[in-house]
C-alpha positions in Angstrom: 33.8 13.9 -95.5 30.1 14.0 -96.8 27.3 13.2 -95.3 25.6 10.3 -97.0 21.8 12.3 -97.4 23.8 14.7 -99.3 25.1 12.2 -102.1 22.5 11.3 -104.4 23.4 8.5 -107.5 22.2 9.4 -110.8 21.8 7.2 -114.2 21.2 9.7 -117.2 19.8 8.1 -120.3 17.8 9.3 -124.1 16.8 7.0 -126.9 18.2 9.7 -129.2 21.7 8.7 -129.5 22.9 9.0 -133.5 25.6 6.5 -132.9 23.8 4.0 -131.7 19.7 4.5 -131.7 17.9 3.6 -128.8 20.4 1.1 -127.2 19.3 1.9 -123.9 15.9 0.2 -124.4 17.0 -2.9 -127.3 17.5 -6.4 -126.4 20.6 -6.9 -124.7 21.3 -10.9 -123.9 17.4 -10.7 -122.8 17.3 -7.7 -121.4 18.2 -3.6 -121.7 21.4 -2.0 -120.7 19.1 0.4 -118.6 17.7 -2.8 -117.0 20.6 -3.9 -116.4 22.2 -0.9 -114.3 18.9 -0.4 -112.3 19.0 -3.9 -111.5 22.4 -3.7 -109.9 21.2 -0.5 -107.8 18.5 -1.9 -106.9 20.7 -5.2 -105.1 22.9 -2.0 -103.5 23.5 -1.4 -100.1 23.2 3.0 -101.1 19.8 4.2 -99.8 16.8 3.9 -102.4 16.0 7.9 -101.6 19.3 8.7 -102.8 19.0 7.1 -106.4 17.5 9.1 -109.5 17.2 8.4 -113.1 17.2 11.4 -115.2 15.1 10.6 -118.4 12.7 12.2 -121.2 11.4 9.5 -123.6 7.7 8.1 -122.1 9.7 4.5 -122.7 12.3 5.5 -120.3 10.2 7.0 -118.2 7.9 3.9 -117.9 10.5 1.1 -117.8 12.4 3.2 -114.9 9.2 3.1 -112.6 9.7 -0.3 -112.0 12.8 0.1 -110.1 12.8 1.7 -106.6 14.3 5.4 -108.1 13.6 8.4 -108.0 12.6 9.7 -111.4 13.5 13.6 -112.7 11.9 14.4 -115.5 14.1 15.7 -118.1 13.5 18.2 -121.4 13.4 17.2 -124.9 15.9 20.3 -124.9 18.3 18.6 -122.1 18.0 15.0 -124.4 19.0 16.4 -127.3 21.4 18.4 -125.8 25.1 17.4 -126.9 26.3 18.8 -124.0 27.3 22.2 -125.7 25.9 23.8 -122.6 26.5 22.2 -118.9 23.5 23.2 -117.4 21.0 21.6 -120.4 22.8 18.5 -120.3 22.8 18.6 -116.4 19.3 20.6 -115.5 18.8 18.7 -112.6 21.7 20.1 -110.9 19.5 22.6 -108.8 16.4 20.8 -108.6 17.2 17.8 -106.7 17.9 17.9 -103.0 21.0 16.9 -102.6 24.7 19.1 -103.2 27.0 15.8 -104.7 26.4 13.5 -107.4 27.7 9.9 -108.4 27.2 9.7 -112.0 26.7 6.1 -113.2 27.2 5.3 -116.9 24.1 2.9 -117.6 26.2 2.0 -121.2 28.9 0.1 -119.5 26.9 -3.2 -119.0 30.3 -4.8 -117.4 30.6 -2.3 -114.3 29.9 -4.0 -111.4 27.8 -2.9 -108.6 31.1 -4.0 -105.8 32.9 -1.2 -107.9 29.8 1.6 -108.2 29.4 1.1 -103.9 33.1 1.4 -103.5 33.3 4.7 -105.9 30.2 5.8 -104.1 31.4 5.6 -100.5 34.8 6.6 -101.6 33.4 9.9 -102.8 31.1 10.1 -99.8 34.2 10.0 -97.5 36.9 11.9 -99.6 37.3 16.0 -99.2 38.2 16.3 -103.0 35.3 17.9 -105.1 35.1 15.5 -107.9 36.0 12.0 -108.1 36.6 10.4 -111.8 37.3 6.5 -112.7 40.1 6.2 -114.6 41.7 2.9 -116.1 45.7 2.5 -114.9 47.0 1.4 -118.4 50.8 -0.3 -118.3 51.7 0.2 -121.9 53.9 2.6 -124.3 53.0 5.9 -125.0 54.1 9.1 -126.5 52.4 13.0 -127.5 51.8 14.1 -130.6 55.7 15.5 -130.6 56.7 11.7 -130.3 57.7 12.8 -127.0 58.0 9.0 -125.2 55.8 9.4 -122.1 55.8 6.1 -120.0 58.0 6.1 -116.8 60.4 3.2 -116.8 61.6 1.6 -113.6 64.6 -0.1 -115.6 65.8 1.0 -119.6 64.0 -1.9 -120.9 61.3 -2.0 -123.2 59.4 -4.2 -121.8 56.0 -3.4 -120.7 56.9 -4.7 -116.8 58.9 -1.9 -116.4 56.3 0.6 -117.3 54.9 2.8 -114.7 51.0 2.8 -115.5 49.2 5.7 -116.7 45.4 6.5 -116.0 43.0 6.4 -119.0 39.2 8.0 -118.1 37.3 5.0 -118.0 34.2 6.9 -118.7 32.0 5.3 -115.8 31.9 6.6 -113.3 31.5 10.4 -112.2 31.3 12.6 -109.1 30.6 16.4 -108.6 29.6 18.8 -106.6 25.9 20.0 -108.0 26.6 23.6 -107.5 29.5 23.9 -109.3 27.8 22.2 -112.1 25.8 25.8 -112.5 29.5 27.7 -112.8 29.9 25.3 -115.9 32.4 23.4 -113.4 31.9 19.5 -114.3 33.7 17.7 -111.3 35.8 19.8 -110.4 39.5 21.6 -111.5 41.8 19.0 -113.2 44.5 21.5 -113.1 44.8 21.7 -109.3 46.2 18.7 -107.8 43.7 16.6 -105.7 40.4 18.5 -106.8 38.9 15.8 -108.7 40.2 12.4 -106.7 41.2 9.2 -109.2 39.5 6.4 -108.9 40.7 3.2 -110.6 38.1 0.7 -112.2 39.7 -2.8 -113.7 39.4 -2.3 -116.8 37.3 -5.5 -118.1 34.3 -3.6 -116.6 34.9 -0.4 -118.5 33.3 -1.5 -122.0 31.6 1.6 -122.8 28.7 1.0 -125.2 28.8 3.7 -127.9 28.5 2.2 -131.1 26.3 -0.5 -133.0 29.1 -2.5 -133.0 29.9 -2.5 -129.4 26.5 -3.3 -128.7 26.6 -6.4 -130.8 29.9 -7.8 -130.0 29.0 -7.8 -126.3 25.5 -9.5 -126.8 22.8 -6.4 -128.0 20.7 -7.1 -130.9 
């Protein structure tokens, strides 16, 4: 179990994204998809003084004042960063005061804040290192050897027999900050229990990463 002071909720966000440029501060259905996620922190029931936005451009910068976070100050080197090196990407794992992070992904407009408080106090009372949301899938699947992968409850092809399987949602994150400076991002997925699952209905997992994901959901 953690103690709460020690959990701090970070949103990471740049303008420089090649797939999509600037999405974070363009119109989405009237506002911005950063707007949009500080808004629903800001309505949470996790202290103010644990949120923090971690953010370079001077738009960023200014459009996060208005919300009751904390704001790091982040590198032109850490926001162009493709994440080649851990400790770029993340440089704010030894300069804020707290030793876990929740990791919210500000491009899923869809997540809702019932499911970032329940991930977040989750984590806060799990012993696991990590915590990752995942999507349970109930589907078909096989590995690139054609192997067939889904576990049947009855030899039927029919997707009500199928045993789901957990797809990263890409939403939501936790870590421990210190392991973040071994190069360690949430924790060891090949020991059992390390990094806890977390499942996250899927409808809320739309992950905003190309121009035409931000259109089809309402971005302009």
């Amino acid at each position: 179990m953690k103690d709460i002071k020690d959990v701090a909720i970070i949103v990471q966000a740049r303008l420089s994204s090649q797939r999509c440029p600037r999405k974070m501060i363009r119109n989405f259905n009237g506002k911005t998809l950063m707007d949009i996620c500080l808004s629903k922190l800001e309505s949470s029931t996790i202290p103010n003084k644990n949120m923090w936005v971690s953010v370079y451009e001077k738009e960023l910068v200014e459009l996060c004042r208005q919300y009751p976070v904390n704001v790091f100050h982040r590198s032109k080197r850490s926001a162009m960063s493709e994440g080649d090196k851990m400790t770029d990407i993340y440089e704010w794992w030894n300069k804020i005061p707290h030793n876990y992070i929740v990791m919210v992904n500000a491009c899923a407009p869809f997540l809702t804040i019932k499911t970032i408080e329940r991930f977040f106090f989750q984590y806060c009372n799990s012993a696991a290192n990590g915590m990752f949301g995942v999507i349970e899938k109930q589907n078909y699947f096989w590995n690139d050897q054609d192997e067939f992968l889904t576990p049947l409850t009855q030899p039927i092809m029919n997707t009500k027999y199928a045993k789901p399987i957990k797809e990263a949602a890409h939403c939501l994150y936790a870590s421990k900050t210190h392991s973040i400076g071994e190069g360690v991002w949430m924790g060891d997925f090949n020991t059992p229990k390390d990094i806890e699952l977390f499942s996250i209905p899927e409808q809320e997992c739309f992950d905003i990463d190309y121009e035409w994901q931000f259109k089809l959901a309402g971005g302009k």
